[in-house]
Each structure stands twice: as C-alpha cells, then as structure tokens.
PDBQT receptor file of N, H, CA, C and O in Angstrom, charges set to zero:
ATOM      1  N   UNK A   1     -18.934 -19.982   6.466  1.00  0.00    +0.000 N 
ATOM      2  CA  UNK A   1     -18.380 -19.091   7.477  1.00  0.00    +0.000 C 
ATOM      3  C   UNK A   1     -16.899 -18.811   7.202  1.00  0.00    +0.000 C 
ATOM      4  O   UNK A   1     -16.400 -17.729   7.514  1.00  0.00    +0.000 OA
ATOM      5  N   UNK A   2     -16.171 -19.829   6.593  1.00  0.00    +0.000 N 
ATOM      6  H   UNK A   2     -16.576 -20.708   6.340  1.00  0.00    +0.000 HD
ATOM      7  CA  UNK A   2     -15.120 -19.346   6.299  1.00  0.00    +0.000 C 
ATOM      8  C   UNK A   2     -14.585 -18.540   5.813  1.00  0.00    +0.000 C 
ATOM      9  O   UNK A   2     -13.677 -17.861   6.295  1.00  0.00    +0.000 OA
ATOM     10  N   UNK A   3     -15.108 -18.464   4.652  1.00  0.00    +0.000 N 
ATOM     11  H   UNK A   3     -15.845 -19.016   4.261  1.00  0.00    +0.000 HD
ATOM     12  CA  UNK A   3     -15.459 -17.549   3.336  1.00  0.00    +0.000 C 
ATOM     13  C   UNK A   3     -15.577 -16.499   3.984  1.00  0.00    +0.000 C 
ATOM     14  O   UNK A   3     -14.471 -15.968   3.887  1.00  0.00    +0.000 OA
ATOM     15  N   UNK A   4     -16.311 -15.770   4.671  1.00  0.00    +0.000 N 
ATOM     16  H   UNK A   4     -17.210 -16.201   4.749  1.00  0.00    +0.000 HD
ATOM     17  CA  UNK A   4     -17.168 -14.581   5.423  1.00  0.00    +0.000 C 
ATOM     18  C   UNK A   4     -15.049 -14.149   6.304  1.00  0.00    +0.000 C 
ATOM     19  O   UNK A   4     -14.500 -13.055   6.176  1.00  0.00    +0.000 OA
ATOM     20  N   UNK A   5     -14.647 -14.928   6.783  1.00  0.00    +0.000 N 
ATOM     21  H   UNK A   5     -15.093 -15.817   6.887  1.00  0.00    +0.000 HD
ATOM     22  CA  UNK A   5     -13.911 -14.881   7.632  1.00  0.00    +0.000 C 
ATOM     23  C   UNK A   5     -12.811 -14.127   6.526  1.00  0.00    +0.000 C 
ATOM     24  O   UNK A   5     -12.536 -12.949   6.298  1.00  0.00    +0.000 OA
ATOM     25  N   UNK A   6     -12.322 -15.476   5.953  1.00  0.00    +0.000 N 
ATOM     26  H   UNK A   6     -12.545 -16.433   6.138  1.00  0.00    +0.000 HD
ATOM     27  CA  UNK A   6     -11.584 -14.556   4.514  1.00  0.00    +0.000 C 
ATOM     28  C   UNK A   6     -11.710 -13.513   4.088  1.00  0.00    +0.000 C 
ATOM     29  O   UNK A   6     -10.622 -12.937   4.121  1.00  0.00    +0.000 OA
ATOM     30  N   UNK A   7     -12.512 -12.884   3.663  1.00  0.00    +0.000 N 
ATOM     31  H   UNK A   7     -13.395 -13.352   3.636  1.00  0.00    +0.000 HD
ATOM     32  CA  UNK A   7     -12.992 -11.520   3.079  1.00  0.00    +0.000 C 
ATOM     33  C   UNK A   7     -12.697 -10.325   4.189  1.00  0.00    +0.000 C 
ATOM     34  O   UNK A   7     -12.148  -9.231   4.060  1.00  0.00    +0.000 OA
ATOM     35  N   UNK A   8     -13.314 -11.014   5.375  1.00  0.00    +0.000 N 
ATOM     36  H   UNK A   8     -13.760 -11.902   5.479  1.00  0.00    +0.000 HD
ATOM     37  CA  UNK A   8     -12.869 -10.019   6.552  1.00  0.00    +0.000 C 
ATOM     38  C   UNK A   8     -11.644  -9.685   7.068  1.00  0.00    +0.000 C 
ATOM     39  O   UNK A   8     -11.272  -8.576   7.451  1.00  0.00    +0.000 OA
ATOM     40  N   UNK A   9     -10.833 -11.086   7.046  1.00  0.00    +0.000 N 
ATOM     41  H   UNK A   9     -11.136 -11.987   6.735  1.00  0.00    +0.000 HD
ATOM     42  CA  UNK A   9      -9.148 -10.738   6.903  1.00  0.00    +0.000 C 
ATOM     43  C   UNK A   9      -8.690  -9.908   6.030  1.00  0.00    +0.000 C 
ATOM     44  O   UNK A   9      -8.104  -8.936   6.508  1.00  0.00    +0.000 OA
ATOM     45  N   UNK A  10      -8.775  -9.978   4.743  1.00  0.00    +0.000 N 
ATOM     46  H   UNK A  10      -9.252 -10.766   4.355  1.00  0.00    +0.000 HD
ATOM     47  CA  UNK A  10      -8.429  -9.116   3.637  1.00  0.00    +0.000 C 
ATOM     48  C   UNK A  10      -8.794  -7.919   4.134  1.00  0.00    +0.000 C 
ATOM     49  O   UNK A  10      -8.014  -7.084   4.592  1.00  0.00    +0.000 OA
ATOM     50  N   UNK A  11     -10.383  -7.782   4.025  1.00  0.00    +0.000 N 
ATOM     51  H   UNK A  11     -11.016  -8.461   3.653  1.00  0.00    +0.000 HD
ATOM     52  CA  UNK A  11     -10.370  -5.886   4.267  1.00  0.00    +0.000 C 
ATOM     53  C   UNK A  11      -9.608  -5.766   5.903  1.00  0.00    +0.000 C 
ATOM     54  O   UNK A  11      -8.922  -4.789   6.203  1.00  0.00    +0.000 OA
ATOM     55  N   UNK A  12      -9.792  -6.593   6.588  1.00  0.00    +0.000 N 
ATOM     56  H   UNK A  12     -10.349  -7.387   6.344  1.00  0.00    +0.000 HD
ATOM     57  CA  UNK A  12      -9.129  -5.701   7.867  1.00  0.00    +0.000 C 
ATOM     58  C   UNK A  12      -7.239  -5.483   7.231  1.00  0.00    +0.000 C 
ATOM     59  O   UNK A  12      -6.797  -4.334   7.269  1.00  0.00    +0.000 OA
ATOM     60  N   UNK A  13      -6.364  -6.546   6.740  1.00  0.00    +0.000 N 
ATOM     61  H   UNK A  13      -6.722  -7.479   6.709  1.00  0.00    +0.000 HD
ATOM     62  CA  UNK A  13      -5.172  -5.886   6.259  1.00  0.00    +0.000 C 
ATOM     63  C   UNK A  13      -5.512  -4.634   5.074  1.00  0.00    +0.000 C 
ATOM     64  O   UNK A  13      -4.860  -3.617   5.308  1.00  0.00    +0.000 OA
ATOM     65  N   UNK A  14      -6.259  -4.552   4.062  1.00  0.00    +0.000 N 
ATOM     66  H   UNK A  14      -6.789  -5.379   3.872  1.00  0.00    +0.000 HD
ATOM     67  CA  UNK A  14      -6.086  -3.400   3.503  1.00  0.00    +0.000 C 
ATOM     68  C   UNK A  14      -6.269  -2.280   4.507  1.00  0.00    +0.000 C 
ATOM     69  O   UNK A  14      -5.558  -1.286   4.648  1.00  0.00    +0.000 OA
ATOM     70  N   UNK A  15      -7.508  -2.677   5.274  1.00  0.00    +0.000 N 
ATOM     71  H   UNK A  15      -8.086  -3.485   5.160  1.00  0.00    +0.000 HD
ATOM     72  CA  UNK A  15      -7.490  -0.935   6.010  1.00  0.00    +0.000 C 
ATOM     73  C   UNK A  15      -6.028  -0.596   6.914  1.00  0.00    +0.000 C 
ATOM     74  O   UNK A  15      -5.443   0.467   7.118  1.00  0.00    +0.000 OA
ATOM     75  N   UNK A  16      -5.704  -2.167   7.393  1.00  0.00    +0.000 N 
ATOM     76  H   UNK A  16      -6.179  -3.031   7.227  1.00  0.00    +0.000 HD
ATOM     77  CA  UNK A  16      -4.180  -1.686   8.298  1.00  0.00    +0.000 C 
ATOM     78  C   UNK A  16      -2.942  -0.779   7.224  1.00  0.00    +0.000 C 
ATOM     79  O   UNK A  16      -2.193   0.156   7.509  1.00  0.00    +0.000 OA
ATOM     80  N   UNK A  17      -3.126  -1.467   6.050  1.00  0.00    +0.000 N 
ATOM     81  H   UNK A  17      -3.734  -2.227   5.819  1.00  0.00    +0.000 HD
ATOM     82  CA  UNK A  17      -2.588  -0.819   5.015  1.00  0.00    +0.000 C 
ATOM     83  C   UNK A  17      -2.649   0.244   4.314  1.00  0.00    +0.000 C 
ATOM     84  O   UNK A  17      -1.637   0.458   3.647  1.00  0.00    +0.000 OA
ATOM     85  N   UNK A  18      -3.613   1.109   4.212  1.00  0.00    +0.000 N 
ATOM     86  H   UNK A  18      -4.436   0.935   4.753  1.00  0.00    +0.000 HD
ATOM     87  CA  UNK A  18      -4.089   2.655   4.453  1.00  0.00    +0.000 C 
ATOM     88  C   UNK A  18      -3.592   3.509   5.209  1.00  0.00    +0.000 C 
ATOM     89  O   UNK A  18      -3.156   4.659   5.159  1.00  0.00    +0.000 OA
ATOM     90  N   UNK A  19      -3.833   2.285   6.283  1.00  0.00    +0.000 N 
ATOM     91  H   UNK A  19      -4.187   1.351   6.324  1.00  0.00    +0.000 HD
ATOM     92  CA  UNK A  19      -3.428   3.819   7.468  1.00  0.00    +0.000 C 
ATOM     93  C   UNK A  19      -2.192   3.558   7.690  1.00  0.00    +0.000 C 
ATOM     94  O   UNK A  19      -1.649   4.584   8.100  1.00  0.00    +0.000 OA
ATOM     95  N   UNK A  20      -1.331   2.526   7.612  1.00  0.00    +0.000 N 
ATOM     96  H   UNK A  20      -1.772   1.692   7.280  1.00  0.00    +0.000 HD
ATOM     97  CA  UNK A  20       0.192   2.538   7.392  1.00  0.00    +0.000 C 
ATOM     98  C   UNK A  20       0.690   3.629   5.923  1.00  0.00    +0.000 C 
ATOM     99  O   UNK A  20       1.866   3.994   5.897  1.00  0.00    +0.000 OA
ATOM    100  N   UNK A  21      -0.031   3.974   5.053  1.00  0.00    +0.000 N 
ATOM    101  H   UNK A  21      -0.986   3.677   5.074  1.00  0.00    +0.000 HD
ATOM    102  CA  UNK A  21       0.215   4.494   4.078  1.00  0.00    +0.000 C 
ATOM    103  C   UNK A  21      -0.287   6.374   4.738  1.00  0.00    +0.000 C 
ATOM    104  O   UNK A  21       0.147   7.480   5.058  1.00  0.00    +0.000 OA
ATOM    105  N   UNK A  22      -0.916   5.931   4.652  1.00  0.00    +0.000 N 
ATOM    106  H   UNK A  22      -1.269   5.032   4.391  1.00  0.00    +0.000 HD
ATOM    107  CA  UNK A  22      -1.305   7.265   5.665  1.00  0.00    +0.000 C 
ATOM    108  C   UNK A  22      -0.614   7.703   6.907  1.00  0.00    +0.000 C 
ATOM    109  O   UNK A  22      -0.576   8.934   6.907  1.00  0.00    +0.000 OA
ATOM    110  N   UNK A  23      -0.233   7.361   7.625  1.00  0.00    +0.000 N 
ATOM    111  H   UNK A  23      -0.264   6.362   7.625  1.00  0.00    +0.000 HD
ATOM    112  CA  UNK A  23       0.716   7.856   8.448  1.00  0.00    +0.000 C 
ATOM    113  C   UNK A  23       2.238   7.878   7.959  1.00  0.00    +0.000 C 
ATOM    114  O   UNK A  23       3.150   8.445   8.561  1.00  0.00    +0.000 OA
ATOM    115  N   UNK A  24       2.364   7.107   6.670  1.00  0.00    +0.000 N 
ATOM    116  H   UNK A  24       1.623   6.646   6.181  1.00  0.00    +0.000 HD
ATOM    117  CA  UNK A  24       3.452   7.564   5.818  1.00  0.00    +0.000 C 
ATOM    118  C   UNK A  24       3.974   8.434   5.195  1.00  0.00    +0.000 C 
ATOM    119  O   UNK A  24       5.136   8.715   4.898  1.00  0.00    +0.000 OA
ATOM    120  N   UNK A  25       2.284   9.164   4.877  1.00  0.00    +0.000 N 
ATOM    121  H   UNK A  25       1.341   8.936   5.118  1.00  0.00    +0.000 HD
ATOM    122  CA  UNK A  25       2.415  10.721   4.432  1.00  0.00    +0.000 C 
ATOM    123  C   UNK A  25       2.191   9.988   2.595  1.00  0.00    +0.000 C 
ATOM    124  O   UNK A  25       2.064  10.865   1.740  1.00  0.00    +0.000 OA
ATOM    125  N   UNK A  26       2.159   8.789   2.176  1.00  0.00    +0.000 N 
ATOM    126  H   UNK A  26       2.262   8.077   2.871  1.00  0.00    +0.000 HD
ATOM    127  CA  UNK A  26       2.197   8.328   1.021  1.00  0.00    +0.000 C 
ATOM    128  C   UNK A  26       0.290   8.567   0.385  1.00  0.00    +0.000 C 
ATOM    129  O   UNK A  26      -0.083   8.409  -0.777  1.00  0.00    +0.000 OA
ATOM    130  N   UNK A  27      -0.476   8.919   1.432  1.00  0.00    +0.000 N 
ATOM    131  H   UNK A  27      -0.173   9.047   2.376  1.00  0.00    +0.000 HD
ATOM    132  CA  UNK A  27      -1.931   9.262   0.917  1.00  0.00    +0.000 C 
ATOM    133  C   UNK A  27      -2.244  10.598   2.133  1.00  0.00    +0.000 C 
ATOM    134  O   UNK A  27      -1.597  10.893   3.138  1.00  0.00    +0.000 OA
ATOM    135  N   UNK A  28      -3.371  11.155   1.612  1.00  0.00    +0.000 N 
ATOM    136  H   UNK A  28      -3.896  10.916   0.796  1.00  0.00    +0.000 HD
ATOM    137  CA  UNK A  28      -3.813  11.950   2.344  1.00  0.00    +0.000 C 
ATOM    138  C   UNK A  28      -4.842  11.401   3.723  1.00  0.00    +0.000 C 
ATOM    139  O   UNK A  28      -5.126  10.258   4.080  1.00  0.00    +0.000 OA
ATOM    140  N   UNK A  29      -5.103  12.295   4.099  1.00  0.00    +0.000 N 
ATOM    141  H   UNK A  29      -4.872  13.223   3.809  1.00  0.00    +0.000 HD
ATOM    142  CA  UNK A  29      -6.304  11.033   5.596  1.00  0.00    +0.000 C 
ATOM    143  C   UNK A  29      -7.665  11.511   4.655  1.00  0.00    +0.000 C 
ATOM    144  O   UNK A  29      -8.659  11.206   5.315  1.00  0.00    +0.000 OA
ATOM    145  N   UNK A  30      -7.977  11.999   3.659  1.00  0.00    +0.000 N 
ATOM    146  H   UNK A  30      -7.170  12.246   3.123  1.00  0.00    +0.000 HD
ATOM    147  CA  UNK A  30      -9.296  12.228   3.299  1.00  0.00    +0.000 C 
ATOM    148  C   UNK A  30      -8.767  11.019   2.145  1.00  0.00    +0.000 C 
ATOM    149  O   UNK A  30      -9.783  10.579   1.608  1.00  0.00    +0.000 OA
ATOM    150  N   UNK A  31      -7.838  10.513   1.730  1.00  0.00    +0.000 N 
ATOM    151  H   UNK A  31      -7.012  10.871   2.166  1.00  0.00    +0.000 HD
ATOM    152  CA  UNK A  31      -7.834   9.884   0.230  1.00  0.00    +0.000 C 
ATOM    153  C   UNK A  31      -8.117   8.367   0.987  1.00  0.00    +0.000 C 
ATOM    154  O   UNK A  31      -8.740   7.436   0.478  1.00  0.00    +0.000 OA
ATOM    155  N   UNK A  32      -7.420   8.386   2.482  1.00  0.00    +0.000 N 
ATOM    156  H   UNK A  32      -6.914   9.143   2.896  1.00  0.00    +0.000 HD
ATOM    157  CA  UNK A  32      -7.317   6.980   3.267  1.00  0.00    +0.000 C 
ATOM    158  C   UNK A  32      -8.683   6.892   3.785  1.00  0.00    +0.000 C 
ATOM    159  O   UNK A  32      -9.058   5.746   4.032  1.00  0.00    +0.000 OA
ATOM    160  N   UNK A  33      -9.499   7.829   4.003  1.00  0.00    +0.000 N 
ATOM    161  H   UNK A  33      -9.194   8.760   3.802  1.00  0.00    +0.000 HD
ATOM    162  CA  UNK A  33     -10.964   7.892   4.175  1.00  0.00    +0.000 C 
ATOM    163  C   UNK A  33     -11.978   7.261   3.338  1.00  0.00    +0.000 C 
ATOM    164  O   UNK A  33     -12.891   6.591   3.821  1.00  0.00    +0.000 OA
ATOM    165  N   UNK A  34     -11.813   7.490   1.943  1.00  0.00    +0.000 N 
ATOM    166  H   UNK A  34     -11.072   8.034   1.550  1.00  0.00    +0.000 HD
ATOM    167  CA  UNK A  34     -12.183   7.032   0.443  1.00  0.00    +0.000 C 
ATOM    168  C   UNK A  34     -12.008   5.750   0.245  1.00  0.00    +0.000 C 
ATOM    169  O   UNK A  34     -12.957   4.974   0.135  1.00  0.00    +0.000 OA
ATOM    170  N   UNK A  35     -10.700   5.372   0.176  1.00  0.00    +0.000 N 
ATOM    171  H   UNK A  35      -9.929   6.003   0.266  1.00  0.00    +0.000 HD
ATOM    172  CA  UNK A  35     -10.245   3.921  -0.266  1.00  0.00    +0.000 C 
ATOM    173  C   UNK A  35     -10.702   3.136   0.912  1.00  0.00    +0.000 C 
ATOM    174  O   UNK A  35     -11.054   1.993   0.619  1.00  0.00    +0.000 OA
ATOM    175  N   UNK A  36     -10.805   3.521   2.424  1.00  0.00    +0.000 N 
ATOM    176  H   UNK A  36     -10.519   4.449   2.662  1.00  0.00    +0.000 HD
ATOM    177  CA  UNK A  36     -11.301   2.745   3.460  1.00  0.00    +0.000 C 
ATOM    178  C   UNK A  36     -12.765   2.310   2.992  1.00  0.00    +0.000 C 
ATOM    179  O   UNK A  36     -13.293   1.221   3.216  1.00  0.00    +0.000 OA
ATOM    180  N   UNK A  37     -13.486   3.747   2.067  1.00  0.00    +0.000 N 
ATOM    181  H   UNK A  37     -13.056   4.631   1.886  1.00  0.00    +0.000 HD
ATOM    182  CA  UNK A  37     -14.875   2.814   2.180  1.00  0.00    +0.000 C 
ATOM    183  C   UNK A  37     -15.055   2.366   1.176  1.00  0.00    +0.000 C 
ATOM    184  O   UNK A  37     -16.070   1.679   1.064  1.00  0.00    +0.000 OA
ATOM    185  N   UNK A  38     -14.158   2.544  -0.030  1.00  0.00    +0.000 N 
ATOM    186  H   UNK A  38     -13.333   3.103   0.061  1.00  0.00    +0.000 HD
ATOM    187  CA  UNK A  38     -14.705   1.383  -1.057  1.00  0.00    +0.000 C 
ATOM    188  C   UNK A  38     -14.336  -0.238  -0.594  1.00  0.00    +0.000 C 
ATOM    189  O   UNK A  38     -14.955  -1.245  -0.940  1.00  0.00    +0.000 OA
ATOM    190  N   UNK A  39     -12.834  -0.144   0.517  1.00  0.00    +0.000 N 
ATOM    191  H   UNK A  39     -12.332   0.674   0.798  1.00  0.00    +0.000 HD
ATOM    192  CA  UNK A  39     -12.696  -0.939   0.503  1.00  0.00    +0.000 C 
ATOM    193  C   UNK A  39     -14.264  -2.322   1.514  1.00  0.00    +0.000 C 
ATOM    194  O   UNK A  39     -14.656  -3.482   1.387  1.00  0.00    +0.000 OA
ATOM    195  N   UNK A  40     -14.521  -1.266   2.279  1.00  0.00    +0.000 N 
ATOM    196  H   UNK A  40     -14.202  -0.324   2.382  1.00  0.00    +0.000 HD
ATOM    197  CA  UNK A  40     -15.956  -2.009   2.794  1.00  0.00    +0.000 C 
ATOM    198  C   UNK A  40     -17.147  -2.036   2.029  1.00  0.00    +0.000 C 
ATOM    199  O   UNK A  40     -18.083  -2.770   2.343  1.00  0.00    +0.000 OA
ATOM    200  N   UNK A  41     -17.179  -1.223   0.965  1.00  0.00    +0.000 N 
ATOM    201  H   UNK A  41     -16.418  -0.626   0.710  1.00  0.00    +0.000 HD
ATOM    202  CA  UNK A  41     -18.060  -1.598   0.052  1.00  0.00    +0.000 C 
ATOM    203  C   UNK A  41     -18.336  -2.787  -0.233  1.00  0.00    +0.000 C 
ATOM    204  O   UNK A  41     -19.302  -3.541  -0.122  1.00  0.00    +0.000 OA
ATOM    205  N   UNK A  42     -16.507  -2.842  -0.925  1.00  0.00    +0.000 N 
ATOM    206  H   UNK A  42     -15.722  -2.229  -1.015  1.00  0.00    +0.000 HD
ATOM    207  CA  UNK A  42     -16.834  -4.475  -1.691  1.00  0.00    +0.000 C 
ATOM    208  C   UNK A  42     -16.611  -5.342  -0.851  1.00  0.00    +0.000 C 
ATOM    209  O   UNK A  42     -16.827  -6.419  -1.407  1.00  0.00    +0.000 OA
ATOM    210  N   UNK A  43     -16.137  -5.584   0.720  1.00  0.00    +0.000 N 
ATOM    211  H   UNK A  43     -15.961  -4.710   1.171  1.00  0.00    +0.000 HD
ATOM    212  CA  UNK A  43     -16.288  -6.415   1.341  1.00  0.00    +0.000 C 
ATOM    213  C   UNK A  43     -17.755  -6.918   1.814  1.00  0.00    +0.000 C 
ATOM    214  O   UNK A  43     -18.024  -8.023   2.286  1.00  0.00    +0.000 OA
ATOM    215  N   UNK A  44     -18.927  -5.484   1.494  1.00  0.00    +0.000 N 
ATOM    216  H   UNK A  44     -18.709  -4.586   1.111  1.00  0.00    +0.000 HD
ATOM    217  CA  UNK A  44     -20.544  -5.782   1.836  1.00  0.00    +0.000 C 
ATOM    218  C   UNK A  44     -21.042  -6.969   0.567  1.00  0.00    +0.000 C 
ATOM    219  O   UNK A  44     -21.655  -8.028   0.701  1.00  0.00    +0.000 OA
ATOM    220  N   UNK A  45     -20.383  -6.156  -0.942  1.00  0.00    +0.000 N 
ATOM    221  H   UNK A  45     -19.885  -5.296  -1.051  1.00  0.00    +0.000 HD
ATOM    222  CA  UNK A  45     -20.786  -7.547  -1.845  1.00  0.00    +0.000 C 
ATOM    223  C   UNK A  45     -20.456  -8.001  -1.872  1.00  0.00    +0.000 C 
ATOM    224  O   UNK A  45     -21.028  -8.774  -2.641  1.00  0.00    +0.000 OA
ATOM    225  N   UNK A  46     -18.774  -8.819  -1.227  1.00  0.00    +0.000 N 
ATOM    226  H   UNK A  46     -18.309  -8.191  -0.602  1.00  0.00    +0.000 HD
ATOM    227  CA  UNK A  46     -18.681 -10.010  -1.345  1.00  0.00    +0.000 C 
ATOM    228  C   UNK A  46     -19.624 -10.792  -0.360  1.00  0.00    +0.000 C 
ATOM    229  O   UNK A  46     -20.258 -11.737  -0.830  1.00  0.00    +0.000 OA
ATOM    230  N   UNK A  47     -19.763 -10.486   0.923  1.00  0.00    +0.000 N 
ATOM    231  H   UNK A  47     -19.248  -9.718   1.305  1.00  0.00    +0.000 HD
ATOM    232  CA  UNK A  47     -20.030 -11.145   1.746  1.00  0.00    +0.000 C 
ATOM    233  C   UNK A  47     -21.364 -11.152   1.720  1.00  0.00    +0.000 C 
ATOM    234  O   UNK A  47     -21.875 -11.943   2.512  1.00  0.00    +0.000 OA
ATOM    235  N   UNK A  48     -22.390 -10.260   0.788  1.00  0.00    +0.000 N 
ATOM    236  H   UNK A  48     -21.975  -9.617   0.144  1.00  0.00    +0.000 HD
ATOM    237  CA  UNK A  48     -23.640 -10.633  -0.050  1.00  0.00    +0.000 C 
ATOM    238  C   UNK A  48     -23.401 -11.608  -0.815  1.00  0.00    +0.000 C 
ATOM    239  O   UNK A  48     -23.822 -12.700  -0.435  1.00  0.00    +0.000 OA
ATOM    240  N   UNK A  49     -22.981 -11.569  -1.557  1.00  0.00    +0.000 N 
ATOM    241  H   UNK A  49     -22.640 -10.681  -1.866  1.00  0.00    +0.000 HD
ATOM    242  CA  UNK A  49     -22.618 -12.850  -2.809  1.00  0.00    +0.000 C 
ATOM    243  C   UNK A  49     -22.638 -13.967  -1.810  1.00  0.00    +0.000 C 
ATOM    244  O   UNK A  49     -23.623 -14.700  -1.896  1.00  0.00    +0.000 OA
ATOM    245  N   UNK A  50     -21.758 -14.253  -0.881  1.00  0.00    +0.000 N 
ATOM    246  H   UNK A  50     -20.958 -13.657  -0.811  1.00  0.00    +0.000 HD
ATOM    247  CA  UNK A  50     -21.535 -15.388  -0.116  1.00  0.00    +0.000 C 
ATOM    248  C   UNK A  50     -22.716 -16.197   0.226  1.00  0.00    +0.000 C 
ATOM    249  O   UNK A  50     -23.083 -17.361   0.061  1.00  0.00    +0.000 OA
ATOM    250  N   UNK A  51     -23.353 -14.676   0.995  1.00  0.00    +0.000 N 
ATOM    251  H   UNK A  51     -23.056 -13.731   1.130  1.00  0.00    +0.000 HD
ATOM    252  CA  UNK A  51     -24.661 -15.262   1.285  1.00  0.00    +0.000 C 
ATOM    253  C   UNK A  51     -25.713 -15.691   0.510  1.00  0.00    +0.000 C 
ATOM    254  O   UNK A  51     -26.664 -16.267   1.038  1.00  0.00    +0.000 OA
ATOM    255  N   UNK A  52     -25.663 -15.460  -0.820  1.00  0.00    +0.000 N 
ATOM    256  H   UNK A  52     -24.891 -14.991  -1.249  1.00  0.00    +0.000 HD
ATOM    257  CA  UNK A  52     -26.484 -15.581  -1.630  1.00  0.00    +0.000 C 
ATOM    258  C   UNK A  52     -26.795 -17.096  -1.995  1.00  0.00    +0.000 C 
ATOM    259  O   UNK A  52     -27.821 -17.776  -1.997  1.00  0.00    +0.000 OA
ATOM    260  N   UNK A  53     -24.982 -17.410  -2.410  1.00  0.00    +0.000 N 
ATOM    261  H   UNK A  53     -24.149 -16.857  -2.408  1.00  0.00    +0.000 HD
ATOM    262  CA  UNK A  53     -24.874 -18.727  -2.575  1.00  0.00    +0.000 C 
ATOM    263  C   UNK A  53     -24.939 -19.739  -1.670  1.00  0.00    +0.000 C 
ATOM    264  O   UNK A  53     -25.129 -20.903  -2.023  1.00  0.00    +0.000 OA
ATOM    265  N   UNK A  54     -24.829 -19.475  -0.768  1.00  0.00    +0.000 N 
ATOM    266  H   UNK A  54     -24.675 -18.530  -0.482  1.00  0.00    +0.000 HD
ATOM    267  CA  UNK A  54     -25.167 -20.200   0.543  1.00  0.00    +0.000 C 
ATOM    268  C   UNK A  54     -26.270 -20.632   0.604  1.00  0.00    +0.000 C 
ATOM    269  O   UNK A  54     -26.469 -21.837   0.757  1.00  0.00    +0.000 OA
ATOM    270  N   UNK A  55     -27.370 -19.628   0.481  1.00  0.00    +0.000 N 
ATOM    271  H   UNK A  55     -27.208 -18.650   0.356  1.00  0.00    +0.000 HD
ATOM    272  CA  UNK A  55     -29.106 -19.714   0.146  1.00  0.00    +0.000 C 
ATOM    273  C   UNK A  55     -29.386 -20.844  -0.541  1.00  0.00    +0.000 C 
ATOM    274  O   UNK A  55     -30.080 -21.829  -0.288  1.00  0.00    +0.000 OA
ATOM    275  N   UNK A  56     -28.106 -20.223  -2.291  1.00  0.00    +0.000 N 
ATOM    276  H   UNK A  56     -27.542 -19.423  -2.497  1.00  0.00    +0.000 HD
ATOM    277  CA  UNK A  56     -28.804 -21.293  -3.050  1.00  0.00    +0.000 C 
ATOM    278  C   UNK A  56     -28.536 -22.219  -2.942  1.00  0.00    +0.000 C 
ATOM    279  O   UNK A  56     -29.035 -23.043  -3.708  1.00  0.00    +0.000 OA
ATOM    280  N   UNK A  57     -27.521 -22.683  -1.856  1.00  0.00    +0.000 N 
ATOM    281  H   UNK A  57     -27.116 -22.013  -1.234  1.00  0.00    +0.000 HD
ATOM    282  CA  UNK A  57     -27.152 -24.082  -1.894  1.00  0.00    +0.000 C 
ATOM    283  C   UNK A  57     -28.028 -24.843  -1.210  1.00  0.00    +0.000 C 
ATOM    284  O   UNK A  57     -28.196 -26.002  -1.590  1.00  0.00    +0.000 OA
ATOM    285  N   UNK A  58     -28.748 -24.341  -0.077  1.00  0.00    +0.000 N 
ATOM    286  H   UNK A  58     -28.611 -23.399   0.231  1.00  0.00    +0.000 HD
ATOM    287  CA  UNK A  58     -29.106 -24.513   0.780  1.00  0.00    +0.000 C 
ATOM    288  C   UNK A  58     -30.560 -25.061   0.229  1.00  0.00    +0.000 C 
ATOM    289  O   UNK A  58     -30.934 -26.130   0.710  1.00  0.00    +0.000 OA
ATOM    290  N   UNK A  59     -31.148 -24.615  -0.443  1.00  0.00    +0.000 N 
ATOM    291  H   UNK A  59     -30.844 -23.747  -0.834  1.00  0.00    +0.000 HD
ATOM    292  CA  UNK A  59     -32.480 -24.824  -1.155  1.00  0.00    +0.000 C 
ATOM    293  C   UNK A  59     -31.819 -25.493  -2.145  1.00  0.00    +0.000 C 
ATOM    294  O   UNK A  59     -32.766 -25.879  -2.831  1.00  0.00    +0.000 OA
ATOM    295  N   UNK A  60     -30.747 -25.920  -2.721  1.00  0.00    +0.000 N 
ATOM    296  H   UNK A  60     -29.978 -25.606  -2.164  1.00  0.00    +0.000 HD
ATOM    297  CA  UNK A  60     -30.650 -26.758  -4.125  1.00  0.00    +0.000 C 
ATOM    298  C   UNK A  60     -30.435 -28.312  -2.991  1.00  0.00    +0.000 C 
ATOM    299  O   UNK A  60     -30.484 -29.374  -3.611  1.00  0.00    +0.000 OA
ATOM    300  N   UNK A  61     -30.252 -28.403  -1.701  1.00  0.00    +0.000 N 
ATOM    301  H   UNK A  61     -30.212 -27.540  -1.197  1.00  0.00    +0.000 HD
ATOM    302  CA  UNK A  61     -29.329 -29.352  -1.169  1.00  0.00    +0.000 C 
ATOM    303  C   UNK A  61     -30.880 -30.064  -0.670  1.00  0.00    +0.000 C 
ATOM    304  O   UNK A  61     -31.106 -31.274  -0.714  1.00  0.00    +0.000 OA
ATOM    305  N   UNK A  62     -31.889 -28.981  -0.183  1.00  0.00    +0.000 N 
ATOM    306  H   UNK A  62     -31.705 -27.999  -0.147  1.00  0.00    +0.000 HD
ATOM    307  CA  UNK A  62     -33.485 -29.291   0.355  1.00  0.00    +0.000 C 
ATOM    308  C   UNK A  62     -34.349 -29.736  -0.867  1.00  0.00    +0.000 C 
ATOM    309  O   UNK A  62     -35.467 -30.250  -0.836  1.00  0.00    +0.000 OA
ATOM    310  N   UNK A  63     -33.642 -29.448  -1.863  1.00  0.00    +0.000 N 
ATOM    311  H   UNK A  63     -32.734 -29.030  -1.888  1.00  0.00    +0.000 HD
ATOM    312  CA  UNK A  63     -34.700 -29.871  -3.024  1.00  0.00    +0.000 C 
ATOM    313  C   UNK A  63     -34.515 -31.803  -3.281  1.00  0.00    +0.000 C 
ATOM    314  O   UNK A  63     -35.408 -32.590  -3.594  1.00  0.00    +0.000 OA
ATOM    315  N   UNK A  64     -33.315 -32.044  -3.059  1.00  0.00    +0.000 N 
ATOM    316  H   UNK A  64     -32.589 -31.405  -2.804  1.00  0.00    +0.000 HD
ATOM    317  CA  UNK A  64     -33.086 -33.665  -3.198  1.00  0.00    +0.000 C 
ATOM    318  C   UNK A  64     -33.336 -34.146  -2.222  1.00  0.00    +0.000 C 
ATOM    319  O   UNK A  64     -33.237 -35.366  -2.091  1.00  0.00    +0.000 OA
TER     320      UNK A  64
C-alpha cells in the first residue's frame, strides 16, 4: 500500500506541476492536457506492476 501511495504522490505533484506551468503560460492547456495523461498512464503501470508483484509474492509466501 505504500508503494501505491508513492506513485500517487508523484503523479498528483506532476499534475500540480502542469498546471502551475500552464497557468504560467510556459505550456499550452492542450500540451498540459497530453502530459496530464501520459502522466496517469504510467502511474496505471506502475501501480499494475505493484500489483502484480504483490500477487507474486503473495503465492510465492503460500507456497512455503
């Protein structure tokens, strides 16, 4: 859960960081639109990955 928490901190400061850049006039609101969703992209695979390993731990920990 931590992990999950981490990842979610990060993307929530990048997106605060967009739109601070964006109301800076330093990106456009369609470019801050873009980078907002890759940035949740890769917050979906990390927090897949997470879960993944979690799984496998979870079944490597039930196997002993």
């Amino acid at each position: 859960e931590d992990a999950r928490i981490a990842v979610r901190n990060v993307r929530r400061h990048a997106l605060d960081d967009l739109k601070k850049s964006e109301k800076a006039g330093d990106i456009s609101q369609d470019e801050q639109k873009d980078y907002g969703q890759r940035v949740q992209d890769l917050t979906d695979d990390h927090i897949k990955k997470i879960d993944e390993t979690l799984k496998n731990k979870e079944s490597e920990i039930m196997q002993v």
